[in-house]
LUMNU-920084 format. One record per residue (C-alpha): residue in one letter; x, y, z. Coordinates in steps of 0.05 Angstrom, whole numbers, plus 5000, padded with zeros to 4 digits. Layout:
BEGIN
+------+------+------+------+
| voro |   xx |   yy |   zz |
+------+------+------+------+
|    A |    X |    Y |    Z |
...
+------+------+------+------+
REM end
This chain:
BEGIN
+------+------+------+------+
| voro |   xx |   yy |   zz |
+------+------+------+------+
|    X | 9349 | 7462 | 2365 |
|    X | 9375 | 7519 | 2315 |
|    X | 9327 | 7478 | 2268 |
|    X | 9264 | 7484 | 2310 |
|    X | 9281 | 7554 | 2331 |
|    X | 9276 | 7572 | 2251 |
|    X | 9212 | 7537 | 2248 |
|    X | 9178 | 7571 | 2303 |
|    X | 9202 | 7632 | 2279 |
|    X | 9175 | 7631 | 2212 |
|    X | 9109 | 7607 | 2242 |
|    X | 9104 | 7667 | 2284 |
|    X | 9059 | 7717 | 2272 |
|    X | 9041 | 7785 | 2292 |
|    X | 8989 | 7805 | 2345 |
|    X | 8922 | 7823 | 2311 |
|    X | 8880 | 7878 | 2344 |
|    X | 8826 | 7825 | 2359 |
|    X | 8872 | 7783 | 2400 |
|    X | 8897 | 7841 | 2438 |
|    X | 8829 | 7873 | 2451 |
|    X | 8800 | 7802 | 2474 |
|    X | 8860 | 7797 | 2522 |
|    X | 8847 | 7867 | 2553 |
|    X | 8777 | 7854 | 2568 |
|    X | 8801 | 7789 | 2594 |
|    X | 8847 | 7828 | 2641 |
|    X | 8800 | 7891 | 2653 |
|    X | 8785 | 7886 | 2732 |
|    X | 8745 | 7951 | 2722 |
|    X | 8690 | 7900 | 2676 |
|    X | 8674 | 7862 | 2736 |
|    X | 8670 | 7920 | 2785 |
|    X | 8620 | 7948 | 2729 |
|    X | 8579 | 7883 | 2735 |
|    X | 8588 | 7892 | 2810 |
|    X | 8552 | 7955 | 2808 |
|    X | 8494 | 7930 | 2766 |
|    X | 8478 | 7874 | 2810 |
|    X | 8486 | 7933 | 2880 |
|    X | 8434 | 7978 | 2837 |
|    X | 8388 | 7919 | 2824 |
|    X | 8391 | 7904 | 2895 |
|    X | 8380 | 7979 | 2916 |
|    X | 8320 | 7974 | 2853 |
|    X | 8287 | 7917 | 2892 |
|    X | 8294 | 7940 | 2957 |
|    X | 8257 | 8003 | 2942 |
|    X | 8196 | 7971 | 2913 |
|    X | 8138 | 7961 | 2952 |
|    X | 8142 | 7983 | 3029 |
|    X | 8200 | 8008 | 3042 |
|    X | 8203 | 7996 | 3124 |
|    X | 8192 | 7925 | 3150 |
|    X | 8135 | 7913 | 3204 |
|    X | 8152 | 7903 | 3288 |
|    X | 8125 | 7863 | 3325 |
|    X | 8130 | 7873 | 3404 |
|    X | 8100 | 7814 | 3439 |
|    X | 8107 | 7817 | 3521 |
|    X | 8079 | 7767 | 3566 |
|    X | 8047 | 7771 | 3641 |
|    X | 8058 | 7728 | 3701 |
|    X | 8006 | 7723 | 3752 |
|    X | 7958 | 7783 | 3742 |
|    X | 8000 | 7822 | 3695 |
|    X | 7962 | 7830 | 3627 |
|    X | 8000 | 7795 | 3560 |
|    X | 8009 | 7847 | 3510 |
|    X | 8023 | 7848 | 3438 |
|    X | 8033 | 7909 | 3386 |
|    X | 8036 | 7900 | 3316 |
|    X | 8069 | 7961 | 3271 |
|    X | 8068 | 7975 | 3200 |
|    X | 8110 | 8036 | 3179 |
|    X | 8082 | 8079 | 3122 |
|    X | 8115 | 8143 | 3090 |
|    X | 8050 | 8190 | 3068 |
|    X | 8102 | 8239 | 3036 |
|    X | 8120 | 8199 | 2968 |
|    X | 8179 | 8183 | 3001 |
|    X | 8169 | 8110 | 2974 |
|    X | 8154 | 8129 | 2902 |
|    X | 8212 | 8181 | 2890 |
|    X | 8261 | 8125 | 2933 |
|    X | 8236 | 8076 | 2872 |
|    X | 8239 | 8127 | 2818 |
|    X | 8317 | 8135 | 2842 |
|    X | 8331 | 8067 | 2846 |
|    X | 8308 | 8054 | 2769 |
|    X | 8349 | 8114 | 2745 |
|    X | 8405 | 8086 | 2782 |
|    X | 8403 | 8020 | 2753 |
|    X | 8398 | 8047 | 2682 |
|    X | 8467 | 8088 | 2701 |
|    X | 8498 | 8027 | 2721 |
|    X | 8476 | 7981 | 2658 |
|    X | 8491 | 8037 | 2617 |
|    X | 8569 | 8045 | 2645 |
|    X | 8579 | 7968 | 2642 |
|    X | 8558 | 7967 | 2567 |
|    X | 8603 | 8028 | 2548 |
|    X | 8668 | 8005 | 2597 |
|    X | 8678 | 7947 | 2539 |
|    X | 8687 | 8001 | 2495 |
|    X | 8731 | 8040 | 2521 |
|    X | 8772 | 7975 | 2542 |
|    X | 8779 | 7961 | 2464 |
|    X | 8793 | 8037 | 2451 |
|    X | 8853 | 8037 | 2509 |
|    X | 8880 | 7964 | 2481 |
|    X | 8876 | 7990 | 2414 |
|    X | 8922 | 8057 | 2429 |
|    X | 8968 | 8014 | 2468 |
|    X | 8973 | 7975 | 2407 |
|    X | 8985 | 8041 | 2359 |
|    X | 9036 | 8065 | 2405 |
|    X | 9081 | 7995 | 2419 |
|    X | 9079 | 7988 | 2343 |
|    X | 9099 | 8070 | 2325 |
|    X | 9164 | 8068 | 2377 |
|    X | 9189 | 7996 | 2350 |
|    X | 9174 | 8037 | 2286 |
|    X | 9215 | 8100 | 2319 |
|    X | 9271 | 8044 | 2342 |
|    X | 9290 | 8013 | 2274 |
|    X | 9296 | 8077 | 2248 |
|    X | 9352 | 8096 | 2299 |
|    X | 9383 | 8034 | 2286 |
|    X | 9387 | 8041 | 2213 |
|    X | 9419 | 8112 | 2231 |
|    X | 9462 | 8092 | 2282 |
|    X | 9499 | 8045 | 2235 |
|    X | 9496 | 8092 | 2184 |
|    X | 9538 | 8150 | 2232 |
|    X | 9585 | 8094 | 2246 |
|    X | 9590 | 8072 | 2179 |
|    X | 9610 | 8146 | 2159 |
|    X | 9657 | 8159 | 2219 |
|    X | 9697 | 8096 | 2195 |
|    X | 9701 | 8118 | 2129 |
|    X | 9724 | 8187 | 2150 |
|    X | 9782 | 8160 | 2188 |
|    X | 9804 | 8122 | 2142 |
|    X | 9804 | 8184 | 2099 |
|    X | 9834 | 8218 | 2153 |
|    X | 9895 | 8168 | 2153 |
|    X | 9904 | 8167 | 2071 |
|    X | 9904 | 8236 | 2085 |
|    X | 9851 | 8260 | 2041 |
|    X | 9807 | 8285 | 2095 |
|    X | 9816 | 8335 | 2153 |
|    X | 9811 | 8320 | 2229 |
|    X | 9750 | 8368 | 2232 |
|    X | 9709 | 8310 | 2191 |
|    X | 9725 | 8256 | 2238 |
|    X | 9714 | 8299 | 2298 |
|    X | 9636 | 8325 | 2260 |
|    X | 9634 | 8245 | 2244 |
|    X | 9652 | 8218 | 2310 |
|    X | 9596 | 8268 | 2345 |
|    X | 9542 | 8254 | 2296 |
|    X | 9550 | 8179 | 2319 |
|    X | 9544 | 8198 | 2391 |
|    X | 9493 | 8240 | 2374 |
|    X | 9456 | 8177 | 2340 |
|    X | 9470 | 8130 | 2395 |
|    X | 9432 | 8177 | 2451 |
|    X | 9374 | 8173 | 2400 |
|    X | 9379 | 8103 | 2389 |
|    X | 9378 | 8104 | 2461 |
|    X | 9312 | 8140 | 2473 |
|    X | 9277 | 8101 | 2422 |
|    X | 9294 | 8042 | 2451 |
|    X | 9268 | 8064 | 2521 |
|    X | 9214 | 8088 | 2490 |
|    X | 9197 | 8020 | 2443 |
|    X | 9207 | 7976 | 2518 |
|    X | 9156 | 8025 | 2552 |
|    X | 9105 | 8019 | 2501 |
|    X | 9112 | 7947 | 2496 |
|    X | 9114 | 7942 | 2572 |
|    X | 9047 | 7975 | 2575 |
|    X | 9015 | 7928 | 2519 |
|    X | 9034 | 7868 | 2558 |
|    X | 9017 | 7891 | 2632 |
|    X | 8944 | 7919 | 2589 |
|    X | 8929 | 7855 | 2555 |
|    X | 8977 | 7801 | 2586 |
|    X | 9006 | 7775 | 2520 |
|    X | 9077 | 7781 | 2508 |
|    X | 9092 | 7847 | 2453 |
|    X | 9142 | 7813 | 2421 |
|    X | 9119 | 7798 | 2346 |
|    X | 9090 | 7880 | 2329 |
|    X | 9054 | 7886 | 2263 |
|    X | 9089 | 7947 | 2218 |
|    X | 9038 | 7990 | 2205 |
|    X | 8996 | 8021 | 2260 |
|    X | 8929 | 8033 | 2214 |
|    X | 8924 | 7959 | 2225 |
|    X | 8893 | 7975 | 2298 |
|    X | 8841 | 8026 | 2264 |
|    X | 8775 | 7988 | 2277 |
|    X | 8733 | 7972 | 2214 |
|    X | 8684 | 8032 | 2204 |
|    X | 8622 | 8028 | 2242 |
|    X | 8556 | 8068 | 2256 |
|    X | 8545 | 8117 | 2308 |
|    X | 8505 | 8102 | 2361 |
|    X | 8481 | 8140 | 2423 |
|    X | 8540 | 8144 | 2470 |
|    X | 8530 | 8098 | 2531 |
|    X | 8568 | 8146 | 2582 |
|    X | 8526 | 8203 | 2562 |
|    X | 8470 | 8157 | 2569 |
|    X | 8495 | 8137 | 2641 |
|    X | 8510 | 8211 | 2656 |
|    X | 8430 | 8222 | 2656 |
|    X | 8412 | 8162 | 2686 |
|    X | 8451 | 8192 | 2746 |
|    X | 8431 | 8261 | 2735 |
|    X | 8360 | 8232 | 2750 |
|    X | 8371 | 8190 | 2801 |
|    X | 8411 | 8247 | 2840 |
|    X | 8351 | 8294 | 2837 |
|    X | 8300 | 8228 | 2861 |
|    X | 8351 | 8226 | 2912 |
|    X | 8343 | 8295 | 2936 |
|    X | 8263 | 8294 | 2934 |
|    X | 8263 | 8225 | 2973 |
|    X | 8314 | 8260 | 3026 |
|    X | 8259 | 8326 | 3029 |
|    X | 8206 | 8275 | 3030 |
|    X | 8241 | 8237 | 3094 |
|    X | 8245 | 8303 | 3129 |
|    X | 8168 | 8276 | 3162 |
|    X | 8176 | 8208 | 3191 |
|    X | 8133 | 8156 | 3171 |
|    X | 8068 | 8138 | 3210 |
|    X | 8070 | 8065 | 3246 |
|    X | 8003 | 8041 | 3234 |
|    X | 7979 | 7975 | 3275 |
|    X | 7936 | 7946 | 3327 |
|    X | 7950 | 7935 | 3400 |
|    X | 7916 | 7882 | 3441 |
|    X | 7918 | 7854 | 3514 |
|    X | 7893 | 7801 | 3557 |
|    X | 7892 | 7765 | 3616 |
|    X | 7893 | 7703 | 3632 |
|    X | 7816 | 7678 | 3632 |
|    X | 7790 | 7741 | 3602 |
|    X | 7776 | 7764 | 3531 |
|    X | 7828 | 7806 | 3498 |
|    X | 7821 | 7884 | 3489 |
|    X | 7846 | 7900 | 3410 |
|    X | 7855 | 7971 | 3382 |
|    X | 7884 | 8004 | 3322 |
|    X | 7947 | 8049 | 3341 |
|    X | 7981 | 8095 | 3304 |
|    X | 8051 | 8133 | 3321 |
|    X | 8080 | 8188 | 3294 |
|    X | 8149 | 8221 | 3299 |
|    X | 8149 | 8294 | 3303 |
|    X | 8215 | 8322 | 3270 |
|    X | 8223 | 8377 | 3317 |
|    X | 8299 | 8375 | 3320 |
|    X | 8326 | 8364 | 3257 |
|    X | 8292 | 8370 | 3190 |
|    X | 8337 | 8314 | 3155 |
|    X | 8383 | 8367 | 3139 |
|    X | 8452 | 8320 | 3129 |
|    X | 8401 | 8274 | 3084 |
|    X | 8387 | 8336 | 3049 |
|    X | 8459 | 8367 | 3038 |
|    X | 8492 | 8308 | 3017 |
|    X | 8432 | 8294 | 2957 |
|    X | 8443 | 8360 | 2937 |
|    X | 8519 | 8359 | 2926 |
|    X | 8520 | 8288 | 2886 |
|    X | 8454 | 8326 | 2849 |
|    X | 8498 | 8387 | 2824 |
|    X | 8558 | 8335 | 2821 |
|    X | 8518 | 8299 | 2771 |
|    X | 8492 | 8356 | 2728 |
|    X | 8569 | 8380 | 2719 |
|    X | 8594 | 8308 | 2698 |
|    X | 8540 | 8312 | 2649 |
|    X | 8549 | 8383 | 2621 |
|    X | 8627 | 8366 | 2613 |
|    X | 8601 | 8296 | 2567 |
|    X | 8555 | 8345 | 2532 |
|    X | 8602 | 8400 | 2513 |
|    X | 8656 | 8349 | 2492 |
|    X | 8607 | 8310 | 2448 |
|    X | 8594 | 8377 | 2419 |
|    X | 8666 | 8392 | 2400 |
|    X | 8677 | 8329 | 2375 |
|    X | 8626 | 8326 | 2325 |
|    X | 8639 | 8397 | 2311 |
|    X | 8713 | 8373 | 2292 |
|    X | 8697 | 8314 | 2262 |
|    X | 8703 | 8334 | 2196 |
|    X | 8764 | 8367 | 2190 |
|    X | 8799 | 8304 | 2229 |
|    X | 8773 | 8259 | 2184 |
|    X | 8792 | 8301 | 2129 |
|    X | 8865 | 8297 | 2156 |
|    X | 8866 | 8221 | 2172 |
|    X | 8847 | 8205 | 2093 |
|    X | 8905 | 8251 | 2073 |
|    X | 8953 | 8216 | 2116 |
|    X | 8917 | 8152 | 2094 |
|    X | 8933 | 8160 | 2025 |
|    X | 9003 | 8182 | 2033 |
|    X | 9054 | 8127 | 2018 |
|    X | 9107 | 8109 | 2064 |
|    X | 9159 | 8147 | 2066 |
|    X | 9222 | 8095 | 2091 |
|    X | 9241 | 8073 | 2018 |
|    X | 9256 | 8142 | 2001 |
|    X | 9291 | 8167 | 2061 |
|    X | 9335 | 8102 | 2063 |
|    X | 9348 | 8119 | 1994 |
|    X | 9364 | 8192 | 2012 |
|    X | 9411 | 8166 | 2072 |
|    X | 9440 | 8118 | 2020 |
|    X | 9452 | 8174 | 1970 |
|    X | 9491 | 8217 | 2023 |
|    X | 9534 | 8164 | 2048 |
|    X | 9556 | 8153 | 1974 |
|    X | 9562 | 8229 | 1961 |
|    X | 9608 | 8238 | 2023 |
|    X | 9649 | 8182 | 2007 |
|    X | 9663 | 8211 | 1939 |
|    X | 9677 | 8281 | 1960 |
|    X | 9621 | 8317 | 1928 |
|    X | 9592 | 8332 | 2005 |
|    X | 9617 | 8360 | 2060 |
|    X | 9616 | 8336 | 2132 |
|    X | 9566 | 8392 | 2150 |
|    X | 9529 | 8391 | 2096 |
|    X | 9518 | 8310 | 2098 |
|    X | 9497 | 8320 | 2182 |
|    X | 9442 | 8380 | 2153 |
|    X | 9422 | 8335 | 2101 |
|    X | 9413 | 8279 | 2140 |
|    X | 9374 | 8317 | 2192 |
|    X | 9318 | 8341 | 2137 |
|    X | 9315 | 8276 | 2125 |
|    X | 9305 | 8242 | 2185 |
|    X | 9254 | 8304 | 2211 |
|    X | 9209 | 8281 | 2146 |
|    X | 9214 | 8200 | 2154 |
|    X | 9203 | 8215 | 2234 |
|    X | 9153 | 8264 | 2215 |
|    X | 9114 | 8226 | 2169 |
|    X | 9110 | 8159 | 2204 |
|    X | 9079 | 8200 | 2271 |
|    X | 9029 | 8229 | 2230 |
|    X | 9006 | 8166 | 2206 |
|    X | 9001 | 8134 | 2285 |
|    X | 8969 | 8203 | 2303 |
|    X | 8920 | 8187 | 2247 |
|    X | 8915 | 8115 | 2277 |
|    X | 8902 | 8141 | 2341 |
|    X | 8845 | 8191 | 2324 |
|    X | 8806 | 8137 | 2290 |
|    X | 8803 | 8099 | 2352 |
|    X | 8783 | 8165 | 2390 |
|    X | 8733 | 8178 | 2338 |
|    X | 8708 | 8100 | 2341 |
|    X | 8705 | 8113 | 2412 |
|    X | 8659 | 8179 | 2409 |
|    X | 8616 | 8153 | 2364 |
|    X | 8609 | 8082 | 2412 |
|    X | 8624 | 8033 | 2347 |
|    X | 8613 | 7963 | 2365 |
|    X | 8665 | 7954 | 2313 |
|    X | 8714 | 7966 | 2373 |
|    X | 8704 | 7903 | 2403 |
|    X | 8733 | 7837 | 2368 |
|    X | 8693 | 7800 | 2312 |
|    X | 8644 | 7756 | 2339 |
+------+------+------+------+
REM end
C-alpha cells in the first residue's frame, strides 16, 4: 500500500491549462443554452420568410335548401411588415451565432483565471507555512534564552505574539487557497489537488486579434431591435385577407367571387407592439455603446499593460532570496546581533516584498488572459 501510494504519487502531475479549459467547456451549461438560442433564432429566421400568416379556410354546408358555402383567405401585409419581420429575424440569428462562438471564449478566459488564482493562494499558503514555523521556531529559541537567562521576558512575549500573529495569517491563506481551489473544481469538475507553481503557466500562447464576437453580436441585436420596431409600426395596419367565396345548391351551379377583408385599426394603433420594440431598441444601442467604449479603453491601455506584464515577466522569483533573508534573521537573532523588534520589522519588509512580488506576477497572469480575451484569441481555447 505505502508502496503504491509512492508510485502514484510520483506519477502525478499537475493540471495543464488545456485540461482545465476542456473541462469547463465540458461543464459550461451556458454553451448549450447559447446553441439553444441559435436553433430559437433559426426557427424565428424561417418562420419569417415567405408569408408570414397562414391561409383559412371556412367551409359550411346546407341541408335541404340552405346554400353550401365555402371561403378561402389568404392574409397579406401591404405595409413591409413581412420584409422588415425577415430583415429582424436574420440580424437576430447573426446575434445569436455570434454569442455562441464568443461564450467558448470567455469559458477558457474564466477557467483560465480560476486557474491563476487556485495556483497564487496555494502560492500565498506555503508562504505562511514557511513563516509560521519560522515564528515558532524563534519563540522556542527565545525561551530557551529566556530560561539560560540570557534573554528578557519582553522577547518571548514579542516572540510568542509574532507566532500568533503568523498563525491568523496562515489561517487566511489557507481559507483563501480552499476557496480558490473550491471554485476550480465546482468551474471545471476536476479535483485542484496537484497545482502547477507558477501562474504564467495559464497565460495562453500569444495569438492574433480578431474582431470581437460580442461586439459583433451587440450589432447584430442593435439591428434586429430597430427591424423590430419598423415591423411593430408596420403592423399598426392589419393585413388584407385576400380570397374567393363561393356557394351552391344542391342541383345548381355554384356562384364564386373574389373577397377581400380589411381590419380598420380604429382603436388601437399597435401601441404595446410599438413601446416594447422601442425599449429593447434603445436597450440595445446602450449594451453596444458600453462594448464600444470599453474596447476603446482597452486598446487605449494596451500598451502600458503590456509594458508592465514583460517587466514582471522578466523579474526572477523572489522566494530564494526572501527564504534566505528569513534564514539570515533567524541566525542573527539567535546570535544576539538583532533584536526582537528589529527581527519582527525585518521580517515584515520581507514578507511585504516576497507577498508583493509573487501577486504582481498572478496580476500579470491575469491581465494576459483579459487581454487574450479582448482581443478574442483562439489561442484561449485548448490545442486542437
Amino acid at each position: 500500500m505505502i508502496a503504491g501510494w509512492f508510485v502514484s504519487a510520483a506519477l502525478a502531475t499537475p493540471l495543464t491549462p488545456d485540461e482545465v479549459v476542456s473541462a469547463a467547456l465540458s461543464h459550461d451549461p451556458a454553451l448549450a443554452l447559447a446553441q439553444a438560442q441559435v436553433q430559437a433564432a433559426e426557427g424565428e429566421r424561417k418562420a419569417a420568410t415567405g408569408l408570414r400568416h397562414n391561409p383559412t379556410l371556412a367551409a359550411r354546408v346546407g341541408f335541404g335548401a340552405a346554400p353550401h358555402e365555402l371561403t378561402l383567405a389568404q392574409p397579406i401585409s401591404f405595409t413591409g411588415e413581412g420584409l422588415v419581420a425577415a430583415r429582424a429575424a436574420r440580424a437576430g440569428l447573426d446575434g445569436a451565432l455570434a454569442a455562441r462562438d464568443h461564450r467558448p471564449l470567455e469559458v477558457a478566459a474564466a477557467a483560465r483565471q480560476a486557474l491563476i488564482a487556485a495556483v497564487a493562494t496555494a502560492a500565498e499558503q506555503g508562504r505562511a507555512d514557511e513563516v509560521a514555523a519560522l515564528a515558532t521556531t524563534l519563540r522556542e529559541a527565545a525561551e530557551r534564552r529566556l530560561a539560560a537567562g540570557e534573554a528578557p521576558e519582553l522577547e518571548v512575549h514579542l516572540a510568542r505574539l509574532e507566532e500568533a500573529a503568523a498563525a491568523a495569517d496562515r489561517m487566511r491563506a489557507v481559507q483563501a487557497a480552499l476557496a480558490a481551489r473550491d471554485a476550480l473544481a465546482a468551474r471545471t469538475g476536476l479535483p485542484a489537488d496537484d497545482l502547477p507553481a507558477d501562474p504564467m503557466i495559464a497565460v495562453p500562447p500569444p495569438g492574433t486579434a480578431a474582431r470581437r464576437a460580442d461586439h459583433a453580436a451587440a450589432e447584430a441585436r442593435v439591428e434586429a431591435a430597430e427591424a423590430a420596431v419598423r415591423r411593430e409600426r408596420a403592423a399598426i395596419v392589419p393585413p388584407v385577407a385576400l380570397g374567393a367565396w363561393a356557394e351552391g345548391r344542391a342541383g345548381e351551379a355554384w356562384t364564386v367571387a373574389p373577397t377581400a377583408t380589411v381590419t380598420l385599426p380604429l382603436w388601437h394603433a399597435n401601441p404595446a407592439g410599438i413601446g416594447r420594440a422601442l425599449g429593447e431598441r434603445d436597450l440595445a444601442r446602450a449594451e453596444l455603446a458600453s462594448i464600444e467604449a470599453r474596447i476603446e479603453s482597452e486598446a487605449a491601455g494596451a500598451a502600458v499593460r503590456q509594458r508592465a506584464i514583460d517587466l514582471v515577466g522578466q523579474a526572477s522569483d523572489p522566494g530564494p532570496e526572501a527564504r534566505a533573508a528569513l534564514a539570515g534573521i533567524e541566525v542573527g537573532v539567535g546570535a544576539g546581533e538583532i533584536g526582537p523588534a528589529e527581527a519582527a520589522l525585518l521580517r515584515a519588509r520581507v514578507l511585504s516584498g516576497w507577498s508583493l512580488a509573487a501577486s504582481a506576477r498572478a496580476e500579470a497572469a491575469s491581465a494576459t488572459v483579459d487581454r487574450a480575451l479582448a482581443e478574442s484569441w483562439s489561442t484561449l481555447l485548448p490545442a486542437p
